[in-house]
N, C-alpha and C positions, 0 to 999 in steps of 0.2 A: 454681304450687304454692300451695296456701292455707298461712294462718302456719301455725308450728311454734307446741305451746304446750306452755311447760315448767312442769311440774308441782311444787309444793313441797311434799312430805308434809311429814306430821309427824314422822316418823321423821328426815327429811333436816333440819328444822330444828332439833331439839335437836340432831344430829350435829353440828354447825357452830356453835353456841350457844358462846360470846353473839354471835357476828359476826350470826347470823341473828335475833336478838330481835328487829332492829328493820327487819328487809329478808328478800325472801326468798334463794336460795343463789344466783339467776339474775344477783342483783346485784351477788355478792361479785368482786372484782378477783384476776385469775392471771395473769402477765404483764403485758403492757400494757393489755389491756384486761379487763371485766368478761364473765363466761361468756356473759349475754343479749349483749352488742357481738361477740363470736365470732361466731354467729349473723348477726345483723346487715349484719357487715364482710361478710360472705360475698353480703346481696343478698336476704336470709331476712327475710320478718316474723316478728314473735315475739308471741306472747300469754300471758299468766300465769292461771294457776290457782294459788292457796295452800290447803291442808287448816286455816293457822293463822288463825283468826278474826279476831283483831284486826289480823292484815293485810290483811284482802279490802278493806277500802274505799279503802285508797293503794294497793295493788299490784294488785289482779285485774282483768284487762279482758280475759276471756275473751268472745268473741259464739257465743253453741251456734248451730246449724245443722244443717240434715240433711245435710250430707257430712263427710266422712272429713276429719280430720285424723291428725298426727301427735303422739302427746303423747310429754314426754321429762322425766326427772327431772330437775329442777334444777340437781343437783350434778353432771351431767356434764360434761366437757371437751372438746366437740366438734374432732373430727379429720376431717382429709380421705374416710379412710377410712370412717368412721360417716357424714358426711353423705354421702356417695356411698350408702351403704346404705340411710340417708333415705329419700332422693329416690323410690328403686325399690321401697320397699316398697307391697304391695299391702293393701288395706281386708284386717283380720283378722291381719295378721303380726307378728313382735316382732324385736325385738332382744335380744340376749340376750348376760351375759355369767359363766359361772362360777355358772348357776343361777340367775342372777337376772336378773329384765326390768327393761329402762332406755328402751324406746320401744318403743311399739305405734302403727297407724294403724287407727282405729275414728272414728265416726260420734257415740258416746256416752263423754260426757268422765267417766259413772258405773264405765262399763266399766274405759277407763282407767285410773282412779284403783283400779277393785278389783286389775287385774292389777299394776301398777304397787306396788303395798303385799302385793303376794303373798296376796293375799284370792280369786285366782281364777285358774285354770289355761288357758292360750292352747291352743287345740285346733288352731291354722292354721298351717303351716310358721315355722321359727323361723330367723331370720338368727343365727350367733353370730360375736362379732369378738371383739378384745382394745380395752377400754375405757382409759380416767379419768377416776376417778369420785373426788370429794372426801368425803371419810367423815369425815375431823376436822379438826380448826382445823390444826392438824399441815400435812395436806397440801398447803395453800395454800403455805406457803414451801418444802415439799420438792420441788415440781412448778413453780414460780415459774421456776428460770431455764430451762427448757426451754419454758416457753410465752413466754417474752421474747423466746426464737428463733423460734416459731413465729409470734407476732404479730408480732416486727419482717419477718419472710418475707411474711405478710400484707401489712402495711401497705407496706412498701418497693417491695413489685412490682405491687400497685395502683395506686397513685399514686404513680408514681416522679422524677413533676414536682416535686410538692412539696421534692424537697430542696434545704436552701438551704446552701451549704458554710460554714465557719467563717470569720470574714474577719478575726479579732481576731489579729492578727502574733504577740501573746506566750500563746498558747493551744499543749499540744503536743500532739499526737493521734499513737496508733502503732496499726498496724494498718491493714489495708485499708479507702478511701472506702466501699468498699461495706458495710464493715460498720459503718457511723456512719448516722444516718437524723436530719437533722433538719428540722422543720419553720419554718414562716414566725413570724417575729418574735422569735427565740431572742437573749435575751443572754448572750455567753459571753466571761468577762475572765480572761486569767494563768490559764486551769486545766490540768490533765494530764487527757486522754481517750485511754483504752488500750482499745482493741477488737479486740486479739490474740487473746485466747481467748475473744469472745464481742460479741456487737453492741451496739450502748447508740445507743437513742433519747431521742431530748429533744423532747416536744411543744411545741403552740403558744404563744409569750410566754411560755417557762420561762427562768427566769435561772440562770446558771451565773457563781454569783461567784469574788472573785480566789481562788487557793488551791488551791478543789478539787482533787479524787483523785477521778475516775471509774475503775474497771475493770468492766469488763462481762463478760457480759451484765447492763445496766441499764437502765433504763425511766424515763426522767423524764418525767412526764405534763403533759398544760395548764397553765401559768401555775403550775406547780411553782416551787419555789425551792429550789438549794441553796448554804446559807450559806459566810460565809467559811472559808475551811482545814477543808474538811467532810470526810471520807475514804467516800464512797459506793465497799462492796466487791460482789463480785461476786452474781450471783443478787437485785438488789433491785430495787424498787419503789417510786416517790416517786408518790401517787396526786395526780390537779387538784389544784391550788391546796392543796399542801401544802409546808411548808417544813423543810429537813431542815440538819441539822447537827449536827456529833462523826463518829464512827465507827457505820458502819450495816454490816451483812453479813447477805446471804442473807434479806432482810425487807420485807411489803408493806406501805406506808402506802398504805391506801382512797381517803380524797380529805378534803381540806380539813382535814388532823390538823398536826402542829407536833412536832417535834424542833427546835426553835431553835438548840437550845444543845450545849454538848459533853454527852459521858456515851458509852456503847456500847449497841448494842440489836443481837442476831443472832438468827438464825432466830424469826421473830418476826414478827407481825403483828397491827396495829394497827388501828383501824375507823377511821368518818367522826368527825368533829370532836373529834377527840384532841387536848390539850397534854399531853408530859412536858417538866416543869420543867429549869430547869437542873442539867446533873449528873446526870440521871437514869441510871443504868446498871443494865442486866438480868444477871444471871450466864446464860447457854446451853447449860453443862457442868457436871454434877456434880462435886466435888472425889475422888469413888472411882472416875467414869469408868465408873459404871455406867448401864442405860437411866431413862428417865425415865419418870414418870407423870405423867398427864393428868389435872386434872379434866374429868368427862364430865356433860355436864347431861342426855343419853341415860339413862344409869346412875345420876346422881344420887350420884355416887362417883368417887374416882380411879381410872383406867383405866390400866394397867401397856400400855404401848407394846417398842418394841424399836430405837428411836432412843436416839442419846446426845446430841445437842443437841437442844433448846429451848426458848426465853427466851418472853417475853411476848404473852400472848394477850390482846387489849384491844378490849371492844365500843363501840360508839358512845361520844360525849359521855363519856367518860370521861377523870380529869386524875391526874397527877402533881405535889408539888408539888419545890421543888431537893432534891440530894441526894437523892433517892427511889432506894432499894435493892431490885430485885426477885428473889426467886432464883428459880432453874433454873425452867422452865417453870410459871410463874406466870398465873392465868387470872381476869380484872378483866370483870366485867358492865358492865352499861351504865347512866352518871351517874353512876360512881361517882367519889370522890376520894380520893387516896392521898397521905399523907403524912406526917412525922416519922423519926428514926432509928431504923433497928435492920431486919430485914426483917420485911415484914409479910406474914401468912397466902397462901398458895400455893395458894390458891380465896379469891375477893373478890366479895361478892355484889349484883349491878346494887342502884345510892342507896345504896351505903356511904361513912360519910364518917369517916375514919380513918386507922387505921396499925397499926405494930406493939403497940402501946397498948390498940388497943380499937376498936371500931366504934361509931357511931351513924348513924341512919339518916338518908338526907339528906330531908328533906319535900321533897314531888311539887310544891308550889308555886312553892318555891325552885328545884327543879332545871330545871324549865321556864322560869324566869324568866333562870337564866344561861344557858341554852342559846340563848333566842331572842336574849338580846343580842349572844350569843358571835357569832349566826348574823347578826343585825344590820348587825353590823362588815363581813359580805360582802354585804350587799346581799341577803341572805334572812331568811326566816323561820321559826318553829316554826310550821306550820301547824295546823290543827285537827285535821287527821287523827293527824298526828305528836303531838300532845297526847295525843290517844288512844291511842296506843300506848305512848307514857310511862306513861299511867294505869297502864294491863292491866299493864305489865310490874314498876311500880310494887306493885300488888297481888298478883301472885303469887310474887315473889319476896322478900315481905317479912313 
């Protein structure tokens, strides 16, 4: 089968904004793994198309050709079901769901892209299934522990060599072995691991200090860390090389972000090279218990939902500093830094640097400059491309 190539409108990337400013949606993390690694895990090549400009030179590596592929929006959540529908579609057909196209296989990645943004109408037999499809920052936590089960079912019964049991004597685990998945080089001291009502994997060289509280279904990814007397609840996500500590529920860390310290963070999701400071806690619940609103960078306005939890929506490179107060469904762009008392604005707009007080904008020199050292510290860099996309994103949101 030639790759699959998932397509990143523009439509899909504001939907998902700020998570997608700086990545496309194929990137973002559900469960254990990221949408494109679904794909992947399965045995699938993948190739990227993006509609957003200043992402084509880090992310697109589409090769055109004169045969048929299959092109797929970004924001889907591939199921067994859907790829099985994949596989057998023929040159000319779509997928379809609720009216709307989510995969077609064509020749021409123009075609695609017109059906796919509903700019042109499929004349050839239509497959229709029942999807998941990520529409807002929202549904990444609300979809999170059910793809935790899905990718630990992935991962567990592909490589089922890989598990290496717990050997630490004062560690206490409840629940069935089968529902624990760990892999090779895991340190785990004094924790409680409860996989009664849900599985919890812990990836490669992830540490499990003394203290913790896992209940699952949870996800601890590569060379994760979670700190001492951490309380990781159920439905989360601790992305690579991230370190988590306090009280976490129903929340994705991307990869390489930082909760160190105590504070509470639920329903919530955080990007790549995130610190909140110590203490930082997000409110998740209205105090009247009614639904929340969203800022939408789609709409360019808040968008009335029908959920009653949601705490922190937080793009790239973006910091906290201690004691940082967020309320209910609060939405933080990328670079930016928050901090002082009192809560601050409930839309925070990518390079702000402030609080409840007042904003100023952070300069684009500065913020690349802590970024690369931040990024330094692991043994990476800000690349040039990535510069670039600080620029762009720099400029139009300022």
């Amino acid at each position: 089968m030639k790759p699959i190539v998932l397509l990143d409108t523009q439509k899909v990337h504001l939907q998902l904004a700020p998570l997608t400013l700086t990545k496309p949606a194929s990137k973002l993390r559900c469960g254990i793994l990221t949408i494109e690694e679904k794909y992947m895990q399965r045995g699938l090549k993948v190739q990227t198309i993006t509609q957003v400009g200043y992402l084509k030179e880090k992310f697109e590596n589409f090769s055109a050709s004169d045969d048929a592929h299959v092109f797929i929006l970004s924001n889907v959540i591939p199921t067994e079901e859907f790829l099985n529908q994949v596989q057998h579609l023929e040159d000319g057909q779509a997928i379809h769901c609720k009216d709307n196209i989510f995969a077609i296989k064509t020749s021409s990645a123009e075609h695609a892209l017109a059906v796919l943004t509903s700019a042109e109408r499929v004349k050839n037999k239509i497959v229709e299934i029942d999807l998941i499809q990520l529409s807002t920052p929202m549904d990444l936590f609300m979809n999170n522990g059910d793809q935790i089960k899905a990718d630990f079912k992935l991962l567990s019964t592909k490589d089922s060599k890989n598990y290496f049991p717990i050997a630490d004597p004062h560690t206490i685990v409840y629940g069935d072995k089968d529902a624990i998945f760990i892999e090779e080089g895991v340190s785990c001291k004094a924790a409680i691991i409860n996989a009664e009502n849900g599985p919890v994997y812990i990836g490669k060289h992830a540490k499990i200090n003394e203290g913790s509280i896992i209940q699952g279904p949870v996800a601890i990814c590569d060379h994760a860390e979670i700190r001492i007397g951490a309380k990781i609840r159920p439905d989360t996500t601790v992305g690579p090389n991230s370190k988590v500590g306090g009280e976490v529920s129903n929340s994705i860390f991307m990869a390489y972000s930082n909760k160190a310290h105590d504070g509470f963070l639920g329903n919530s999701v955080i990007g790549e090279w995130c610190n909140l400071g110590a203490d930082t806690n997000s409110s998740n619940l209205k105090n009247n218990y009614s639904p929340v609103s969203l800022y939408s960078y789609l709409n360019r306005d808040y968008r009335p939902t029908q959920q009653l939890f949601c705490g922190l929506i937080m793009g790239d490179y973006s910091k906290s500093g201690i004691n940082t107060m967020f309320n209910t469904a609060t939405v933080v762009g990328v670079s930016a830094n928050v901090y002082g008392a009192d809560f601050p604005p409930k839309f925070i707009p990518s390079f702000s640097w402030g609080g409840a007080q007042g904003f100023q904008t952070y300069l684009l020199d500065k913020a690349t400059e802590a970024a690369d050292r931040m990024m330094q510290r692991r043994q990476l860099a800000l690349d040039e491309q990535l510069q670039k996309i600080f620029k762009q994103i720099h400029i139009s949101e300022q």
